[in-house]
C-alpha positions as a printed NumPy array, in Angstrom:
array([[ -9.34 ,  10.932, -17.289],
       [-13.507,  11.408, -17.547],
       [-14.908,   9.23 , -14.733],
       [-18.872,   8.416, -14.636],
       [-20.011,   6.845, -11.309],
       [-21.924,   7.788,  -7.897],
       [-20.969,  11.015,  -5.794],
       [-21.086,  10.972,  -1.916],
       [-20.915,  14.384,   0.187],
       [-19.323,  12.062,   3.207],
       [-16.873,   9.155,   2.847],
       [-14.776,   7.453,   0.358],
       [-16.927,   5.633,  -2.389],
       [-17.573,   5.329,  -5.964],
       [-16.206,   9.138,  -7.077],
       [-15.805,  10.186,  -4.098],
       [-12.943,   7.402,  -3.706],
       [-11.533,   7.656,  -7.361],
       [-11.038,  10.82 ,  -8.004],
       [ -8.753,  11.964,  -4.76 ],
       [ -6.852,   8.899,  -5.147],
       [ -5.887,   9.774,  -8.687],
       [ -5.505,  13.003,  -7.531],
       [ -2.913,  12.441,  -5.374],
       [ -0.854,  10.221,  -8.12 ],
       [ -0.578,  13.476, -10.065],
       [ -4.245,  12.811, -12.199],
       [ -6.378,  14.931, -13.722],
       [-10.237,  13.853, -13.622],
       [-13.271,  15.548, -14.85 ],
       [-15.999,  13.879, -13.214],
       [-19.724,  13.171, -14.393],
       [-21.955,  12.086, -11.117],
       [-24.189,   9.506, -12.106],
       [-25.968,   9.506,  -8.611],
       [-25.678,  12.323,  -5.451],
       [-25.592,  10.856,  -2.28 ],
       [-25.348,  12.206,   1.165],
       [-23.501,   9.023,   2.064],
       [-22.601,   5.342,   1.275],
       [-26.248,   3.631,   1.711],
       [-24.559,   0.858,   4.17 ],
       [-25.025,   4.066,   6.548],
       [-28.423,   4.166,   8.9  ],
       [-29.456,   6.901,   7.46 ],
       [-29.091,   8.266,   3.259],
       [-30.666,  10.69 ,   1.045],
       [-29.915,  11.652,  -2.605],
       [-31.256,  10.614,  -5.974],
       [-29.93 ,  10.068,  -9.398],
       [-29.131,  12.734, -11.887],
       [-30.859,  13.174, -14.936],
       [-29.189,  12.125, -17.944],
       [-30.438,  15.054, -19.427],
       [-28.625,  16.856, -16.853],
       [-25.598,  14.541, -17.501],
       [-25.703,  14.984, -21.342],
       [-25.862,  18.995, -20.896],
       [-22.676,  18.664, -18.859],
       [-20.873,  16.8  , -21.14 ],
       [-22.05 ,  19.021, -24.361],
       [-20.438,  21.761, -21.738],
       [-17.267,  19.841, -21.79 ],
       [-17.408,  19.591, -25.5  ],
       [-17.684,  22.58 , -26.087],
       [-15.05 ,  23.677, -23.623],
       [-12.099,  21.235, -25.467],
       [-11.977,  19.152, -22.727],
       [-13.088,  15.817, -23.778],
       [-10.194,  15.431, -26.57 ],
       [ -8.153,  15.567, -23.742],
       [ -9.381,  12.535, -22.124],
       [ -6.895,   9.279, -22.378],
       [ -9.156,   7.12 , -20.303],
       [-12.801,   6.792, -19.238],
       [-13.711,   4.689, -16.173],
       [-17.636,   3.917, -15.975],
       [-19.013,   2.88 , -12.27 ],
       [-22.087,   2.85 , -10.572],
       [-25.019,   3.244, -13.24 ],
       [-27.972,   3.585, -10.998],
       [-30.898,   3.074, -14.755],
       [-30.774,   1.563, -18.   ],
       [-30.624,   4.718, -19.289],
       [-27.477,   5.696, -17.239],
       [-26.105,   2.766, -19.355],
       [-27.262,   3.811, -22.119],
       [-25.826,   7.273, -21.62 ],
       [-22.172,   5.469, -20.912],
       [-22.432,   3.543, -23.892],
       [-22.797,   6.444, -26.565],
       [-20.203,   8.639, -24.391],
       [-18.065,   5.714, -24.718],
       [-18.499,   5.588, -28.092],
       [-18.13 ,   9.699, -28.647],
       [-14.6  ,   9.385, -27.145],
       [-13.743,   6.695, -29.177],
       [-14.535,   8.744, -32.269],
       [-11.837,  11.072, -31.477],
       [ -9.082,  11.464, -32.699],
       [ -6.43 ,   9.731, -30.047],
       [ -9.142,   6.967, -28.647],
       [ -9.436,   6.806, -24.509],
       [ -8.968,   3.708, -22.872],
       [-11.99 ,   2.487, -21.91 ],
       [-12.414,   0.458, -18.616],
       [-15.729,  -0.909, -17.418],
       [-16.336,  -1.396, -13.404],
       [-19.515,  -3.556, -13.763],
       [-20.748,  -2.35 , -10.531],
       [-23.981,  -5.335, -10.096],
       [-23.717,  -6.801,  -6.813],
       [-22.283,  -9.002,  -4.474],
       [-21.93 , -12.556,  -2.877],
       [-24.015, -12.808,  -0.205],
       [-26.773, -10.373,  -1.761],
       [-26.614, -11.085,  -5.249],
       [-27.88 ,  -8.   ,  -7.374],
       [-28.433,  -5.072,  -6.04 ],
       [-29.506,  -3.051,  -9.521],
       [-32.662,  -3.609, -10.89 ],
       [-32.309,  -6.271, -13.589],
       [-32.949,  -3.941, -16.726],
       [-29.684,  -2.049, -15.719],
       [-27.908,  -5.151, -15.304],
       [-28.983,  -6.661, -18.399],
       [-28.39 ,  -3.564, -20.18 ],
       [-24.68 ,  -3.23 , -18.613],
       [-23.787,  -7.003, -19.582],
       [-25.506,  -6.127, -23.352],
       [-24.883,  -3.115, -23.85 ],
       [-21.498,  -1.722, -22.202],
       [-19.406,  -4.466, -21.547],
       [-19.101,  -4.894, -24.843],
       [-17.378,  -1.565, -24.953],
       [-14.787,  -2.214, -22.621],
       [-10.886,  -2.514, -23.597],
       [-10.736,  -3.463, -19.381],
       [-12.828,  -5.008, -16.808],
       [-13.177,  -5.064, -13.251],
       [-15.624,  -7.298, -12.214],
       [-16.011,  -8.519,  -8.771],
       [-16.344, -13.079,  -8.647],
       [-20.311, -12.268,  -8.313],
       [-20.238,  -9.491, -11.233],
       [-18.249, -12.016, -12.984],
       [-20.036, -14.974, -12.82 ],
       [-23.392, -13.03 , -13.524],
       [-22.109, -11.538, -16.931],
       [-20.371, -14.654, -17.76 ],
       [-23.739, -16.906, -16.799],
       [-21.03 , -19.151, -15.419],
       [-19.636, -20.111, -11.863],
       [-16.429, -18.674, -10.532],
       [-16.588, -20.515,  -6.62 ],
       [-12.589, -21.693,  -7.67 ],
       [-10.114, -20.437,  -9.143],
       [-10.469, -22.776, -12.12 ],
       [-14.049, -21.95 , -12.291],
       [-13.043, -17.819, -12.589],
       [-10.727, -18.445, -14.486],
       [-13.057, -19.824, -17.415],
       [-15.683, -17.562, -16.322],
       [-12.963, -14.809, -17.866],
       [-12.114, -16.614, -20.723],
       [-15.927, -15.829, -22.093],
       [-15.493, -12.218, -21.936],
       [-11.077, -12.03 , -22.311],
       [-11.461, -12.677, -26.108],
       [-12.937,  -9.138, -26.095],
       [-11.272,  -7.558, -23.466],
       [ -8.598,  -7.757, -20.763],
       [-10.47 ,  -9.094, -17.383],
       [ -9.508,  -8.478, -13.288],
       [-11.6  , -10.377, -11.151],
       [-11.175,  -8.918,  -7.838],
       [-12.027, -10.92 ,  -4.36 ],
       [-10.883, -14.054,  -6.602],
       [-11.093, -17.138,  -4.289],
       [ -7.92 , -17.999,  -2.593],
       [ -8.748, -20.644,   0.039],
       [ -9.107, -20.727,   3.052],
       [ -8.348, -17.139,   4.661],
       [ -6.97 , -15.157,   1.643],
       [ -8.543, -12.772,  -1.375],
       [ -7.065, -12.25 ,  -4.407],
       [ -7.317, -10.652,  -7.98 ],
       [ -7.488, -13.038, -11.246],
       [ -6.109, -11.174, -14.599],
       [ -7.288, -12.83 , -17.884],
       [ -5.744, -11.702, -21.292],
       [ -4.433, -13.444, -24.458],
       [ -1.471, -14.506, -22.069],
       [ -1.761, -17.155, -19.319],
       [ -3.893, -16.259, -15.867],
       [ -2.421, -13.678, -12.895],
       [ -3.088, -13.732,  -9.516],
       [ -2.685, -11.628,  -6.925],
       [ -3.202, -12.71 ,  -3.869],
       [ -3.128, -11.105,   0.19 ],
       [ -4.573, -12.847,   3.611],
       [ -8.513, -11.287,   3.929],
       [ -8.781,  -8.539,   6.536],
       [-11.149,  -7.457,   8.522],
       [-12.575,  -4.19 ,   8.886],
       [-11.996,  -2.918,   5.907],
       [-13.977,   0.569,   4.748],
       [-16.025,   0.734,   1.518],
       [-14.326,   2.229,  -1.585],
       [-11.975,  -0.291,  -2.297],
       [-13.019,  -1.564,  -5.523],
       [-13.686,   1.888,  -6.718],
       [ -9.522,   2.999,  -6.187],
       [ -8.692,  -0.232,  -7.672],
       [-10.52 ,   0.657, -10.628],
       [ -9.159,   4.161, -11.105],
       [ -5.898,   3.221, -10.958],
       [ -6.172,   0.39 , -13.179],
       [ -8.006,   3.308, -16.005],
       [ -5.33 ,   5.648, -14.795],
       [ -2.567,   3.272, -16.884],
       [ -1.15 ,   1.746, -13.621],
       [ -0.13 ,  -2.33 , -14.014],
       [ -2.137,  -4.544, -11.878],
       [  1.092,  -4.85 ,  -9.629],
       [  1.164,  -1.374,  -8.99 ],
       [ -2.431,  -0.672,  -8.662],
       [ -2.409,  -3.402,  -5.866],
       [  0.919,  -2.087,  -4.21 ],
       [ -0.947,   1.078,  -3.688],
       [ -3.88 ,  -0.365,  -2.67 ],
       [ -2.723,  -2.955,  -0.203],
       [ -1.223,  -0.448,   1.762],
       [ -4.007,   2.124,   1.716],
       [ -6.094,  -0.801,   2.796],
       [ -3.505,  -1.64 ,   5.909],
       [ -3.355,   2.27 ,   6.63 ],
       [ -7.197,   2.258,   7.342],
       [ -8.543,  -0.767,   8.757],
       [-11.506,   0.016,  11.005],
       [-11.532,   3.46 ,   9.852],
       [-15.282,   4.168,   9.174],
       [-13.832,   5.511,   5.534],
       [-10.25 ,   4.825,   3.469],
       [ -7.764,   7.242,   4.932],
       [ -6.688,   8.166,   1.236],
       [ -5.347,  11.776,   2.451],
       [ -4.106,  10.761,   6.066],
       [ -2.412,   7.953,   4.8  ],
       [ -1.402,   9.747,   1.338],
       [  2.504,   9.668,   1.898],
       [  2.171,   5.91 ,   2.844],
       [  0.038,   4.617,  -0.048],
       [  1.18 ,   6.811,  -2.822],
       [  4.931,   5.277,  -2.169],
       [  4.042,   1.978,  -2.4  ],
       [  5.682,  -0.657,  -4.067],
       [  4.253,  -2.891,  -6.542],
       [  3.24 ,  -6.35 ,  -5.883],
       [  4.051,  -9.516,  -7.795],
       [  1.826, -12.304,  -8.858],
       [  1.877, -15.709,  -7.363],
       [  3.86 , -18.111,  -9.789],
       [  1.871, -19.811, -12.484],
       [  1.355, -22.97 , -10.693],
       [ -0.611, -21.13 ,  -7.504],
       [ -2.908, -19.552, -10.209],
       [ -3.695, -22.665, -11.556],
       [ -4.652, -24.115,  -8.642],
       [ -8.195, -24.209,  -6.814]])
């Protein structure tokens, strides 16, 4: 798998999340930073700065060149820190899928967040929502993400759950931190078939990185039941860790078993 997102030299984020996890499942991944960071920037203090896409497109002519990107079966694009970035994941998106045995392609829209809103300029956003999502065969976008793409709001489930529908004709959608009143979180798949969820009681004290894994494992071929089975207990190994404990807690998580989706009716219901 070819993953294209943010580094960090410390902690558990963006690839520095994705790639151990997979890692530890038995996955190969070639990674392409998009950003270097000394840290997650929730931290006081954080220093780094993007890398050039010339710099990324050298690396990946390397990898060419090598035989190693007709060995890709997925491609997971994250944190794209300028419209060019974007632009970048769009036409290595569509080099893969000129190959010979197609990757799967899965698209974390990585825009913002409720409280904040956005937290990429505009022109990448725009440019993501225009320009890549309409690449994706999957997408992980969080109820914010989702409900900026979609121009629509996703405050209940019903409300998500059309939000989806706009962008599901195209592609299969999981909504994570779908609402689940009044204490729990949850994640809303949209396909051709009826609505998912997934849903757990929200926790406190939970590190950054989450999203990230979720993704990966998703790309990686895992069903949302398994993805979550992993995750849920990774996220109950390290609550109020300052980081996930994906290597302490490796014979914990990695054995996990899946978890089921609420019955129809629940998802149906705000």
């Amino acid at each position: 798998m070819l993953i294209l997102s943010s580094w960090v030299a410390h902690g558990h984020v963006g690839l520095s999340a994705a790639a151990p996890a997979l890692q530890l499942l038995g996955h190969q991944v070639t990674q392409l930073p998009t950003i270097l960071l000394s840290n997650h920037p929730g931290w006081p203090h954080v220093s780094g700065s993007p890398v050039p896409v010339a710099q990324l497109a050298a690396m990946l002519e390397a990898l060419a060149v090598n035989g190693w990107l007709a060995a890709q079966d997925a491609v997971l694009t994250g944190y794209l820190p300028t419209a060019a970035h974007v632009e970048f994941a769009v036409d290595l998106v569509r080099r893969l899928r000129a190959l010979e045995t197609p990757p799967r392609v899965v698209v974390d829209p990585v825009l913002g967040d409720n409280p904040k809103g956005l937290y990429v300029p505009r022109a990448v956003a725009t440019a993501l929502r225009d320009r890549l999502v309409p690449e994706a065969d999957i997408l992980t976008p969080n109820a914010f993400e989702l409900g900026w793409l979609s121009a629509a709001p996703t405050d209940t489930l019903d409300d998500a759950a059309e939000a989806g529908r706009r962008l599901s004709g195209r592609c299969r959608v999981l909504m994570t931190s779908a609402p689940v009143a009044p204490d729990g979180i949850g994640v809303l798949e949209l396909d051709h078939d009826a609505p998912r969820l997934w849903a757990a009681p929200r926790r406190a004290g939970v590190p950054h990185g989450v999203g990230d894994v979720f993704s990966a494992l998703i790309a990686a071929g895992l069903s949302t039941g398994a993805a979550l089975g992993h995750l849920d207990a990774l996220i109950a190994a390290s609550l109020d860790a300052p980081h996930l404990r994906i290597a302490e807690a490796a014979p914990r998580w990695t054995a996990a078993a899946p978890l089921c989706p609420r019955p129809r009716r629940d998802t149906e219901e705000t």
